[in-house]
C-alpha positions, 0 to 999 in steps of 0.5 A: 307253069313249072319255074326254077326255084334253084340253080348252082353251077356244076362242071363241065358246063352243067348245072343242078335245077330244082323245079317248082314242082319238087323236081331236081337234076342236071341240064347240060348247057354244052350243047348251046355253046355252039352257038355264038350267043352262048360262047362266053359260057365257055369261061368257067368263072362266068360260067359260075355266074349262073342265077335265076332269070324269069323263071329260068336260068341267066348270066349277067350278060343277057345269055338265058334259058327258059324253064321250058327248055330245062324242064325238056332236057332236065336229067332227073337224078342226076 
């Protein structure tokens, strides 16, 4: 199973992944703030909360995204 080992904040709602695997790019968080779970994203400095959570990624009030989507739509390279 393939984890996020690291992750900090970039903007535009992005975030730079390294995975276990070696892998690093960027995910686009944008799309899942449509929904009402994820608005709170939308505030840049808690944005900037940004840490690993269960192999994935999280923020402090429960929003999170399992290493399975981020591997989905990781842009590697970028």
């Amino acid at each position: 199973m393939t984890k996020v080992v690291a992750v900090q904040a970039l903007p535009n709602q992005r975030v730079r992944v390294t995975l276990s695997d070696g892998r690093i790019g960027t995910f686009d968080v944008a799309p899942y703030l449509r929904s009402e779970f994820f608005r709170e994203l939308l505030n840049e400095s808690y944005f900037m909360q940004v840490s690993i959570f269960f192999n994935g990624i999280g923020w402090p009030h429960g929003q999170d995204l399992s290493p399975d989507t981020i591997e989905a739509e990781l842009a590697v390279g970028e």
